[in-house]
PyMOL Python script that loads the backbone (N, CA, C, O; Angstrom):
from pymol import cmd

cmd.read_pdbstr("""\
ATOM      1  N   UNK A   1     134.389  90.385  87.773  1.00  0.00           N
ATOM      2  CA  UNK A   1     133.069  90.584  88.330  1.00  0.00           C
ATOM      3  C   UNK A   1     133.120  90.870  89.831  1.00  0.00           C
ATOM      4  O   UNK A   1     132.075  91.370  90.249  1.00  0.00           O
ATOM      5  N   UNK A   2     134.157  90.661  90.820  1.00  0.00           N
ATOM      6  CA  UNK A   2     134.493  90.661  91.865  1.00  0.00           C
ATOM      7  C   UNK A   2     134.250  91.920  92.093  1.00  0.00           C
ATOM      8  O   UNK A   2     133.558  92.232  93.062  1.00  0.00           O
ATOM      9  N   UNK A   3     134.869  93.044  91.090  1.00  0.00           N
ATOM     10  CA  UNK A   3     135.338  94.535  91.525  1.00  0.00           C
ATOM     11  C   UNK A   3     134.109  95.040  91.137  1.00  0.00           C
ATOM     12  O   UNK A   3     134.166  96.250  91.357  1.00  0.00           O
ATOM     13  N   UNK A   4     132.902  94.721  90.623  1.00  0.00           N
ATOM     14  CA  UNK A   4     131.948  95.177  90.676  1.00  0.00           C
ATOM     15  C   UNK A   4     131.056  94.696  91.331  1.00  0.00           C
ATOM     16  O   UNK A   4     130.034  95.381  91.362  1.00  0.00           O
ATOM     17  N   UNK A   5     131.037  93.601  91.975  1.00  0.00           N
ATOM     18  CA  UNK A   5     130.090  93.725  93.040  1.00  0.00           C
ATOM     19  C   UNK A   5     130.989  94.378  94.265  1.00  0.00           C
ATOM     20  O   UNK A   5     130.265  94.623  95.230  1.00  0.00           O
ATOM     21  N   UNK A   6     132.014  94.634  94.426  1.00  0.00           N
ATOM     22  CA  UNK A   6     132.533  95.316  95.669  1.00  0.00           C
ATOM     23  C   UNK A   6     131.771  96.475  95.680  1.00  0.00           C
ATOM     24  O   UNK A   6     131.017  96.750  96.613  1.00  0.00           O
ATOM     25  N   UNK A   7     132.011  97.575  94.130  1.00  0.00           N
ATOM     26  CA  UNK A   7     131.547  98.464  93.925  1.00  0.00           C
ATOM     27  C   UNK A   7     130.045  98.721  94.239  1.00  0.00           C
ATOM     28  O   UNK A   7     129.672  99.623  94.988  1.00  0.00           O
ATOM     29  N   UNK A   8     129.202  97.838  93.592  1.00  0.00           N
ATOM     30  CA  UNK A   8     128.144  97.678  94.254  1.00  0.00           C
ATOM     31  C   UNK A   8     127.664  97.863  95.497  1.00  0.00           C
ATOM     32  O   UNK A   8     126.653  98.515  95.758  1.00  0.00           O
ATOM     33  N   UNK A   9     128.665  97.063  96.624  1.00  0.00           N
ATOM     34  CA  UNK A   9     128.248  97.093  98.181  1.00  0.00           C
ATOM     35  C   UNK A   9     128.546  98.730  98.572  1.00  0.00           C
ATOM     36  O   UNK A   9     127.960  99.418  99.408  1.00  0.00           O
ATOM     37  N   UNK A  10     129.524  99.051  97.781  1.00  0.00           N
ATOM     38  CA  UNK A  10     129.980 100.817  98.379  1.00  0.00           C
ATOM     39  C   UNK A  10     128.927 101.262  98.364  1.00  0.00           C
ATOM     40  O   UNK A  10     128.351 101.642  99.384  1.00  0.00           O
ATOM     41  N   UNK A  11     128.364 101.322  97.015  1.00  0.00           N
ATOM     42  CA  UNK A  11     127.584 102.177  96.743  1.00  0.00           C
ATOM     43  C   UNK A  11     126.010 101.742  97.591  1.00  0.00           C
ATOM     44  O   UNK A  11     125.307 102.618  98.096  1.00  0.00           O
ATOM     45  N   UNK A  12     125.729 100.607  97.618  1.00  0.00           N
ATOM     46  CA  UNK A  12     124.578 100.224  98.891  1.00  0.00           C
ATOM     47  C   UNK A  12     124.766 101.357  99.844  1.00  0.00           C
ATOM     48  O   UNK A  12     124.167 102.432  99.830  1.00  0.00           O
ATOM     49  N   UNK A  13     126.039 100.800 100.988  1.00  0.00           N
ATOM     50  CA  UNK A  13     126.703 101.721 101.929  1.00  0.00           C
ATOM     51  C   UNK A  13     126.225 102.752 101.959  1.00  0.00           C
ATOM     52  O   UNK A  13     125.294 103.146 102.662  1.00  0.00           O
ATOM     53  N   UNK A  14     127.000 103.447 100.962  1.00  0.00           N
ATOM     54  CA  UNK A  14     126.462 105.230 100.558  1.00  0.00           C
ATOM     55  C   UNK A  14     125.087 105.789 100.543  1.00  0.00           C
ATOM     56  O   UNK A  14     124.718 106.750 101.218  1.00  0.00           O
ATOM     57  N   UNK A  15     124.495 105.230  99.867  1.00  0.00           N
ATOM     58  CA  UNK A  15     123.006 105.098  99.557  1.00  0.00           C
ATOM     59  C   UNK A  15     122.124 105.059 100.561  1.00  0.00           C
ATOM     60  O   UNK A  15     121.152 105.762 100.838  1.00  0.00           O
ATOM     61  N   UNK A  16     122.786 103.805 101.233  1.00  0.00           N
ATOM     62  CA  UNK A  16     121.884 103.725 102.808  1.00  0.00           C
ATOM     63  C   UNK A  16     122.237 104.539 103.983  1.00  0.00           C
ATOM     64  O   UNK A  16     121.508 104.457 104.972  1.00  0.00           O
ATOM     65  N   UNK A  17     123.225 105.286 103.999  1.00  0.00           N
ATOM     66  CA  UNK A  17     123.344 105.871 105.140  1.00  0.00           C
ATOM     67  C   UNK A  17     123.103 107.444 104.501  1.00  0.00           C
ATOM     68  O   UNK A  17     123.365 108.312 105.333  1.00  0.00           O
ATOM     69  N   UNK A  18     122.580 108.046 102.965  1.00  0.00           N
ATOM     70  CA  UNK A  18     121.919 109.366 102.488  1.00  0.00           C
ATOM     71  C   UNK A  18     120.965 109.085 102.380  1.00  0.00           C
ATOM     72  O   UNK A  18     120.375 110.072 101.941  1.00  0.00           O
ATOM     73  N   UNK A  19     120.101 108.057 102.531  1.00  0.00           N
ATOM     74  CA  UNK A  19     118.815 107.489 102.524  1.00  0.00           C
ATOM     75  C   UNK A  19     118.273 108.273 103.501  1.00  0.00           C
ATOM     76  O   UNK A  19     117.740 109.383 103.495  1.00  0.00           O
ATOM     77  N   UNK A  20     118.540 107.402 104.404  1.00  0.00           N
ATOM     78  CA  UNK A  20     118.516 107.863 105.754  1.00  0.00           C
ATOM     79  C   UNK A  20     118.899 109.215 106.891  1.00  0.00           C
ATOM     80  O   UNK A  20     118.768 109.429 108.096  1.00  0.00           O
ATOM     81  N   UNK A  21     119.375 109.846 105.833  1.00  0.00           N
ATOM     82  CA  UNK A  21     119.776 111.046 106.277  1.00  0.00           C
ATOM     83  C   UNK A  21     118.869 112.341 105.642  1.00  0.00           C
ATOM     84  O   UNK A  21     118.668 113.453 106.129  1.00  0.00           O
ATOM     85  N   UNK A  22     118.424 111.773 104.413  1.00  0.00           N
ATOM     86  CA  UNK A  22     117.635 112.631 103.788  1.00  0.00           C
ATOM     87  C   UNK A  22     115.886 112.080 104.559  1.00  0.00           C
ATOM     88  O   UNK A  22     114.990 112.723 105.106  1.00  0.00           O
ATOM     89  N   UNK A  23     115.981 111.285 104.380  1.00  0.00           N
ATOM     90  CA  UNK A  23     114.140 110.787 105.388  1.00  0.00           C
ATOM     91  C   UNK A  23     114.173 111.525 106.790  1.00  0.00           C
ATOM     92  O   UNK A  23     113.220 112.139 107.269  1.00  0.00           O
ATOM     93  N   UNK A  24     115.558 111.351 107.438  1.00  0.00           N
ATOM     94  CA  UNK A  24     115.372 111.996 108.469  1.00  0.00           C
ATOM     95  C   UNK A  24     115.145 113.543 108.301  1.00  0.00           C
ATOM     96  O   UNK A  24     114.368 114.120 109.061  1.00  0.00           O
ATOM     97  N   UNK A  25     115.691 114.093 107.497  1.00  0.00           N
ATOM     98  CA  UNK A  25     115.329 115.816 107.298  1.00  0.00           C
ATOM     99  C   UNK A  25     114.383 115.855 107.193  1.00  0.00           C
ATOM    100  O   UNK A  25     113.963 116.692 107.993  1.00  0.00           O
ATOM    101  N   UNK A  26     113.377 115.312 106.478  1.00  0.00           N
ATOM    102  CA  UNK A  26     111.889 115.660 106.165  1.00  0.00           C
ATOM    103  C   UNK A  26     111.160 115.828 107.421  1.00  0.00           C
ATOM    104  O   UNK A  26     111.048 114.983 108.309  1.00  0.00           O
ATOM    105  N   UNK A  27     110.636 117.110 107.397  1.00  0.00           N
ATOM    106  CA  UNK A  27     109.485 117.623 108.094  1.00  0.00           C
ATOM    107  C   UNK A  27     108.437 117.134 108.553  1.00  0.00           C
ATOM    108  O   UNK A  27     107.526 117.041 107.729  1.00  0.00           O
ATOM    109  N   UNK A  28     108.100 116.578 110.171  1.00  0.00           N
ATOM    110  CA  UNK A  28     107.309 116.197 110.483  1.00  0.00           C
ATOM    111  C   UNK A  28     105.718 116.691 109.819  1.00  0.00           C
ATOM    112  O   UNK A  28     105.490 117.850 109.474  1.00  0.00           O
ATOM    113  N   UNK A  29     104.659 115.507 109.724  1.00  0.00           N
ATOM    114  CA  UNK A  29     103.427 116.016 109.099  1.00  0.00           C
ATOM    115  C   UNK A  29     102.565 115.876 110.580  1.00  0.00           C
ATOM    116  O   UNK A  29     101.343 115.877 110.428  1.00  0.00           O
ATOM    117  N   UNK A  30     102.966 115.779 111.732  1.00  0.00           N
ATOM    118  CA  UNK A  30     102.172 115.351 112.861  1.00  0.00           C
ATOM    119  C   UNK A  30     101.758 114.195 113.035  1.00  0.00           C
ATOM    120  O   UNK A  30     101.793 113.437 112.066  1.00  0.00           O
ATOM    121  N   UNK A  31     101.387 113.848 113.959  1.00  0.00           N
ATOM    122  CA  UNK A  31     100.955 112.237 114.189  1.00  0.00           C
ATOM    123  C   UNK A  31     102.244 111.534 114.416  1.00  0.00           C
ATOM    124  O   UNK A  31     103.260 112.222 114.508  1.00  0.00           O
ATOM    125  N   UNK A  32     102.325 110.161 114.525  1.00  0.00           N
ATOM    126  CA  UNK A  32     103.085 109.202 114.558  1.00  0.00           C
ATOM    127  C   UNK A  32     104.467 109.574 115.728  1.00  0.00           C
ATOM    128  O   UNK A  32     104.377 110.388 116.647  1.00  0.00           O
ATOM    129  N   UNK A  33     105.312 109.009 115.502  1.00  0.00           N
ATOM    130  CA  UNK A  33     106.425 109.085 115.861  1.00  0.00           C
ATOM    131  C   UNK A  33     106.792 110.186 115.735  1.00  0.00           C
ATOM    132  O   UNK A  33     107.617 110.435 116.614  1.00  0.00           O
ATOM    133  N   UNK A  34     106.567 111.256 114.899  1.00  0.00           N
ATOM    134  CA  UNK A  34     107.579 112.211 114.670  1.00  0.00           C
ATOM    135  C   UNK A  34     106.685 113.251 115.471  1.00  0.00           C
ATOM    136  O   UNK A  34     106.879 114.397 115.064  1.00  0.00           O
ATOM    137  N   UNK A  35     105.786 113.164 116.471  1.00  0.00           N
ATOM    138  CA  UNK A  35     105.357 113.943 117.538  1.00  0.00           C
ATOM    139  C   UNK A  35     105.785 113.646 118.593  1.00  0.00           C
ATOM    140  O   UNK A  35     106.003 114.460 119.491  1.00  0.00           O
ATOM    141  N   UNK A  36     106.011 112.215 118.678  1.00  0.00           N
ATOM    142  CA  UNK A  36     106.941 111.556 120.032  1.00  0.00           C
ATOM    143  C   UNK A  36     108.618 111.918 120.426  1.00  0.00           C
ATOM    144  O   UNK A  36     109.164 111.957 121.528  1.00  0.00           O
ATOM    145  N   UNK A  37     109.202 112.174 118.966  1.00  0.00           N
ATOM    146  CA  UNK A  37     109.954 112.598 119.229  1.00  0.00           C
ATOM    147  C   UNK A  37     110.785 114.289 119.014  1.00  0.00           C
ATOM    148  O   UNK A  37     111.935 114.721 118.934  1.00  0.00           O
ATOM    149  N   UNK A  38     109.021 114.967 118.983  1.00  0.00           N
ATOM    150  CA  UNK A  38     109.843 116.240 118.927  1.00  0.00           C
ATOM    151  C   UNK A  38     109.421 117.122 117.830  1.00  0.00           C
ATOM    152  O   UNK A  38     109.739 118.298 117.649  1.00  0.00           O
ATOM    153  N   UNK A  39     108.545 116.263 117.026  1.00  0.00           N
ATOM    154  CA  UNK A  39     108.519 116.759 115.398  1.00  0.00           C
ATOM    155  C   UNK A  39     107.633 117.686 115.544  1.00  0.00           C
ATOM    156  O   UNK A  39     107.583 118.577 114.697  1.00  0.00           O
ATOM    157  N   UNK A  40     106.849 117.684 116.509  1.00  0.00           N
ATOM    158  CA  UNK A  40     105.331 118.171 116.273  1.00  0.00           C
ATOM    159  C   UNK A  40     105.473 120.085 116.638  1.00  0.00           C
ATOM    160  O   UNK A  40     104.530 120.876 116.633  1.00  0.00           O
ATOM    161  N   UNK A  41     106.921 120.399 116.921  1.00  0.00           N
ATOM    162  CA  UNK A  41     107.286 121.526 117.631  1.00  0.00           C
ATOM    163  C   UNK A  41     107.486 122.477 116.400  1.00  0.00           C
ATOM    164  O   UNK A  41     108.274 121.909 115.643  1.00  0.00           O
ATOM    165  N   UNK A  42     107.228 123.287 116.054  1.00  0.00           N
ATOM    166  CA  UNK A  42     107.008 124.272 114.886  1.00  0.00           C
ATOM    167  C   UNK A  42     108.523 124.633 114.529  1.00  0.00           C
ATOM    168  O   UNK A  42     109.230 124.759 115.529  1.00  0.00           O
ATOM    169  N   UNK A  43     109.106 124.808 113.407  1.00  0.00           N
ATOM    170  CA  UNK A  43     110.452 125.046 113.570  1.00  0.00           C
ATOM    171  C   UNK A  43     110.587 125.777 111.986  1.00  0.00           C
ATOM    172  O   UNK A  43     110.204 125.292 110.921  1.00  0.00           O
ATOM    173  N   UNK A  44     111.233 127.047 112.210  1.00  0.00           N
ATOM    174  CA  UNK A  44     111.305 127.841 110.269  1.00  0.00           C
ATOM    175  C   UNK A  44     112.425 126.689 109.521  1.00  0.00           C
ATOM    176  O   UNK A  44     112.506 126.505 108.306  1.00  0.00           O
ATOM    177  N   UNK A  45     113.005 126.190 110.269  1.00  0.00           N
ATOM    178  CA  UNK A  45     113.950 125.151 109.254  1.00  0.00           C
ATOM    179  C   UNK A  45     112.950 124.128 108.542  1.00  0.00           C
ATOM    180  O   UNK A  45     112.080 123.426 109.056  1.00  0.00           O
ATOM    181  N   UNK A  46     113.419 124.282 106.909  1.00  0.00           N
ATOM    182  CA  UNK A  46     112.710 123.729 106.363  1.00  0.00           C
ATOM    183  C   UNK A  46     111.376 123.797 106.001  1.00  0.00           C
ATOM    184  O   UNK A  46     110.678 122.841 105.662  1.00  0.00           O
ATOM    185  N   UNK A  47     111.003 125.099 106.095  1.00  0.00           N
ATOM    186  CA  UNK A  47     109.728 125.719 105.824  1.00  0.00           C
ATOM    187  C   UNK A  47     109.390 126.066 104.450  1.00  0.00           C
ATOM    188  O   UNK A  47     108.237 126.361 104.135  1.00  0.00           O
ATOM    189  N   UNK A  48     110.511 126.035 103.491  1.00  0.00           N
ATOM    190  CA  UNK A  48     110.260 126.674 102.296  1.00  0.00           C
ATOM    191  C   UNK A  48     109.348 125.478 101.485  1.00  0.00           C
ATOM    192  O   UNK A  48     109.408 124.368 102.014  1.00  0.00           O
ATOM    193  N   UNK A  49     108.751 125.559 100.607  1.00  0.00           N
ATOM    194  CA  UNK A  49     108.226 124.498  99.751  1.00  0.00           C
ATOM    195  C   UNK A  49     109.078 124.339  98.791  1.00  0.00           C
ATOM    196  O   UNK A  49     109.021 123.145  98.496  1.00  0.00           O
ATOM    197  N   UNK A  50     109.976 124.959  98.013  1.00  0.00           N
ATOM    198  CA  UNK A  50     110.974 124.847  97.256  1.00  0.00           C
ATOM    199  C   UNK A  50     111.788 123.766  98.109  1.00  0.00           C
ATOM    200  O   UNK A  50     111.838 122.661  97.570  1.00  0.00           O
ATOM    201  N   UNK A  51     112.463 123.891  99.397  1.00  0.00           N
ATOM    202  CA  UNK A  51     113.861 123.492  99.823  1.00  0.00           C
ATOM    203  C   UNK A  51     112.695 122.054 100.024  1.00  0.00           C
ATOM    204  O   UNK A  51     113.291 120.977 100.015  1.00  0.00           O
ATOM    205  N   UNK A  52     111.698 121.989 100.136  1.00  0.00           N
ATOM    206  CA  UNK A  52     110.809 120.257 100.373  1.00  0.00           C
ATOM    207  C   UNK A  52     110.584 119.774  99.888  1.00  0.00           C
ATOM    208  O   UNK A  52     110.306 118.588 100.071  1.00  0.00           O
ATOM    209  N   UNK A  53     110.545 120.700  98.454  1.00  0.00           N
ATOM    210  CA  UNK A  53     109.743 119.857  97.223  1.00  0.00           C
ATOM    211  C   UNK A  53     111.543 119.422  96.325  1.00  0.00           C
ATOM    212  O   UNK A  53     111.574 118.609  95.401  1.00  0.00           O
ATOM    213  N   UNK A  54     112.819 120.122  96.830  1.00  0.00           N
ATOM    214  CA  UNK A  54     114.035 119.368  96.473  1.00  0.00           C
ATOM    215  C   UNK A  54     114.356 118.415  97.082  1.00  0.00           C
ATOM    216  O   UNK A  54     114.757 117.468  96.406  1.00  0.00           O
ATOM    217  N   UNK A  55     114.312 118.229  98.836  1.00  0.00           N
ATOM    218  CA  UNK A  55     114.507 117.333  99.548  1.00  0.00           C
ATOM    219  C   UNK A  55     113.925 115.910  98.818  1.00  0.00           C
ATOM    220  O   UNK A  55     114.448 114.892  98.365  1.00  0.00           O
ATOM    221  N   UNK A  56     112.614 116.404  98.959  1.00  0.00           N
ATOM    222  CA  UNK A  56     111.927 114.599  97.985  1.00  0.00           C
ATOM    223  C   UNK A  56     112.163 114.587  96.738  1.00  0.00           C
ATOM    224  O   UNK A  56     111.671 113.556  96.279  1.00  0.00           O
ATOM    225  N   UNK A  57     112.668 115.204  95.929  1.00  0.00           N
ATOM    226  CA  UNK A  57     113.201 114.636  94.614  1.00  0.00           C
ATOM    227  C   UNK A  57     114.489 113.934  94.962  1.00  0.00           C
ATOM    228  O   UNK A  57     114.907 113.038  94.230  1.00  0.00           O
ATOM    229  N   UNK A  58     115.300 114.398  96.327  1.00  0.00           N
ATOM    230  CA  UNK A  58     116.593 114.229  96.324  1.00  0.00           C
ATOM    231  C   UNK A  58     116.576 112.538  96.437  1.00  0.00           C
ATOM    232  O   UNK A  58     117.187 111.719  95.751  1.00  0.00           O
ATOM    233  N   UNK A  59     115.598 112.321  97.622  1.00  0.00           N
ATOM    234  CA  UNK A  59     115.098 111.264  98.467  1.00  0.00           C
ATOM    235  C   UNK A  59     114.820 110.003  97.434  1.00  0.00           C
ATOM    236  O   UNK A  59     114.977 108.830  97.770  1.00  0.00           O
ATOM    237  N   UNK A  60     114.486 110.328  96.434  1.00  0.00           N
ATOM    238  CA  UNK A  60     113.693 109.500  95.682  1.00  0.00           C
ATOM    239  C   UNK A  60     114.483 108.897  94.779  1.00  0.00           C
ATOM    240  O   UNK A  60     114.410 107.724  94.413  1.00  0.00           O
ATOM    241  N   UNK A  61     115.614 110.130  94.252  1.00  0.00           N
ATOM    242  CA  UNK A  61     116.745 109.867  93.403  1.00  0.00           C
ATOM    243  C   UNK A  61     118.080 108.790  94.599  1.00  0.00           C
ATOM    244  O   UNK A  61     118.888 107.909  94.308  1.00  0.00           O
ATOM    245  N   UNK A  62     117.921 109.080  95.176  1.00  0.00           N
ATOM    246  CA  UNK A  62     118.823 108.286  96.301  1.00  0.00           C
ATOM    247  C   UNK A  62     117.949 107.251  96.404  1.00  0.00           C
ATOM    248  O   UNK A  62     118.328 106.280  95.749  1.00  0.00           O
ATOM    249  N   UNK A  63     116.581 107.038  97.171  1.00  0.00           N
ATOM    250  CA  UNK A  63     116.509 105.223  96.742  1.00  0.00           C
ATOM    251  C   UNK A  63     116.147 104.887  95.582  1.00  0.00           C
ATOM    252  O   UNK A  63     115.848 103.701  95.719  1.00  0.00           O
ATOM    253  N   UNK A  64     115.981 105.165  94.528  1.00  0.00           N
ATOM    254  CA  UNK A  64     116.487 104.871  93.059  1.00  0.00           C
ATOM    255  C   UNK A  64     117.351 103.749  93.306  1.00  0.00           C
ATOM    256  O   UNK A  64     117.416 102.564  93.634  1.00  0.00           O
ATOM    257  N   UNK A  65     118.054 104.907  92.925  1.00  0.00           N
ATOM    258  CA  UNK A  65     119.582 104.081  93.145  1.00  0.00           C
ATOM    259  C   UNK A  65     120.262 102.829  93.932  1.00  0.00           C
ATOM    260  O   UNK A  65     121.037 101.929  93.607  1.00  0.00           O
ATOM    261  N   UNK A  66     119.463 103.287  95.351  1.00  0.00           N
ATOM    262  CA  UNK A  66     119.427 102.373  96.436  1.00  0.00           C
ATOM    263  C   UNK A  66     119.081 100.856  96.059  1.00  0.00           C
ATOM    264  O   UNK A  66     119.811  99.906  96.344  1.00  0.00           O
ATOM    265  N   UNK A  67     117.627 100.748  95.244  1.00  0.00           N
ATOM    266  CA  UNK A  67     116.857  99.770  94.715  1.00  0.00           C
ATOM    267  C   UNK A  67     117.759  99.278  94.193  1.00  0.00           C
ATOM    268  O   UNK A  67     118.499  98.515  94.814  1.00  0.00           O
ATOM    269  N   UNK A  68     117.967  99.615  92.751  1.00  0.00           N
ATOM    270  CA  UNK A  68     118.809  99.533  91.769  1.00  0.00           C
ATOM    271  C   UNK A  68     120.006  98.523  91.863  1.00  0.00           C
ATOM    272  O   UNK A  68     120.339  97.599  91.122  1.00  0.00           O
ATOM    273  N   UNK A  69     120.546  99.024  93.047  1.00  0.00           N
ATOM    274  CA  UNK A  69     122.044  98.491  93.822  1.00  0.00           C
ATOM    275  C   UNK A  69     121.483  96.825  94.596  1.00  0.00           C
ATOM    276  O   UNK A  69     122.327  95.947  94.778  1.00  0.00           O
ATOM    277  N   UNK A  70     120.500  96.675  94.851  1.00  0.00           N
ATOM    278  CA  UNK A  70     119.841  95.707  95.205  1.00  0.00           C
ATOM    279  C   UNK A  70     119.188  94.896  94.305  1.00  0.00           C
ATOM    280  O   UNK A  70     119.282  93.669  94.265  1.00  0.00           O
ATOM    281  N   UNK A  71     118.735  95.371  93.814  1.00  0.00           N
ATOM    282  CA  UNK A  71     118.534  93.880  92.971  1.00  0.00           C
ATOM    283  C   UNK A  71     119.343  93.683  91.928  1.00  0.00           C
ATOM    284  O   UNK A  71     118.892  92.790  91.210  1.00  0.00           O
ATOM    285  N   UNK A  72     120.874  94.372  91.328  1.00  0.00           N
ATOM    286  CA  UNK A  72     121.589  93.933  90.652  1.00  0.00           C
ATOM    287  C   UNK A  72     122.795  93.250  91.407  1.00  0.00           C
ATOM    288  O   UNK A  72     123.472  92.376  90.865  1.00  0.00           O
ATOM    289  N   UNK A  73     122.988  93.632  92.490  1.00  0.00           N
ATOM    290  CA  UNK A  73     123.731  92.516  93.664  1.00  0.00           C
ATOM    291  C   UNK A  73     122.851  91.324  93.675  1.00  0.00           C
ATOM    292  O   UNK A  73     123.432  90.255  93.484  1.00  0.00           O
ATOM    293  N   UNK A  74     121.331  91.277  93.893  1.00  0.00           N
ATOM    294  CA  UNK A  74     120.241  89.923  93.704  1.00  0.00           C
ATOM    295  C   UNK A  74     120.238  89.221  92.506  1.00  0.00           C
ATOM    296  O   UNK A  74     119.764  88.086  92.448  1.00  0.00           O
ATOM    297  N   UNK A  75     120.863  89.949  91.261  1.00  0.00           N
ATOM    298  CA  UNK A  75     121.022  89.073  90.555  1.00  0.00           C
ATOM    299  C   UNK A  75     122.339  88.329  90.016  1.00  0.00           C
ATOM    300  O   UNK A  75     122.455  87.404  89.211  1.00  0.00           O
ATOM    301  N   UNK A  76     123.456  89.188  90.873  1.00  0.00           N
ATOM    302  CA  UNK A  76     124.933  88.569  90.509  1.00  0.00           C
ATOM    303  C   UNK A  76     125.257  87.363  91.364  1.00  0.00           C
ATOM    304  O   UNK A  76     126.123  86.496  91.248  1.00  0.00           O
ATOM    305  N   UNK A  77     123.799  87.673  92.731  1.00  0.00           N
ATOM    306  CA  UNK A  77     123.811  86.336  93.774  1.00  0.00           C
ATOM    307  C   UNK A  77     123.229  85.080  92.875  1.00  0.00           C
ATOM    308  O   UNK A  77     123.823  84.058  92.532  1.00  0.00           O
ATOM    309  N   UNK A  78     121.988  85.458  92.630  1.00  0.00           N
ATOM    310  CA  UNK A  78     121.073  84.544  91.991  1.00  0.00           C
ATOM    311  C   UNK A  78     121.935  83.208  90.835  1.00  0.00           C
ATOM    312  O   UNK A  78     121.847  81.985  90.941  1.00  0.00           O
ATOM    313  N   UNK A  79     122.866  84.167  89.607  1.00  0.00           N
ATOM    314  CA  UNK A  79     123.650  83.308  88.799  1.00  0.00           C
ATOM    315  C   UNK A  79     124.566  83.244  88.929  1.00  0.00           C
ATOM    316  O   UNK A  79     125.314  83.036  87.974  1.00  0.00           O
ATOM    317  N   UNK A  80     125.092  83.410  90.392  1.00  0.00           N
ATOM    318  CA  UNK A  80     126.488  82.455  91.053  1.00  0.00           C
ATOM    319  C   UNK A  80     127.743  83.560  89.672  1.00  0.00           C
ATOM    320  O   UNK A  80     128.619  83.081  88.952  1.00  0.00           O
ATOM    321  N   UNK A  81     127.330  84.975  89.778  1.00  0.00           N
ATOM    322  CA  UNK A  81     128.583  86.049  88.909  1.00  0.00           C
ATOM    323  C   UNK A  81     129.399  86.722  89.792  1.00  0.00           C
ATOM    324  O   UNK A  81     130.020  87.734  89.465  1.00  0.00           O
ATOM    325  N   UNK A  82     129.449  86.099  91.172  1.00  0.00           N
ATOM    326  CA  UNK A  82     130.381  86.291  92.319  1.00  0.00           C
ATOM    327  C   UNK A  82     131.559  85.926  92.428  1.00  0.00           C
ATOM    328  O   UNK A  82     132.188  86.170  93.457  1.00  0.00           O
TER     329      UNK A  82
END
""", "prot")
cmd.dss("prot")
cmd.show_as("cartoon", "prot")
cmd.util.cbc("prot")
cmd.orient("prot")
């Protein structure tokens, strides 16, 4: 059970740092933060609705997973399968 919760933490790892890499691609909508830092500036990258409407499927399928990896580490904590 050891080698799968190791596996587990990788895959957290992974997860959280494409998480985060994919949220950050997404296209400012104006407002908030993402005018403070820049977002609000018109840019053709990432203009297509195809390449946005893959980005958030991608996004979604990555914290999936993300979740997933979390509460089955929460439950190998929970009944002491460490």
């Amino acid at each position: 059970m050891d080698i799968l919760f190791i596996i587990l933490q990788v895959v957290l790892a992974i997860t959280s740092l494409l998480l985060t890499m994919t949220i950050l691609l997404h296209r400012g909508r104006g407002g908030g933060l993402s005018d403070m830092f820049g977002g609000g500036v018109t840019s053709s990258l990432g203009s297509s609705g195809v390449a946005e409407r893959n980005l958030n499927r991608l996004t979604v399928i990555i914290a999936l997973i993300w979740i997933s990896a979390i509460v089955t580490m929460g439950l190998f904590v929970r009944f002491d399968l460490v």
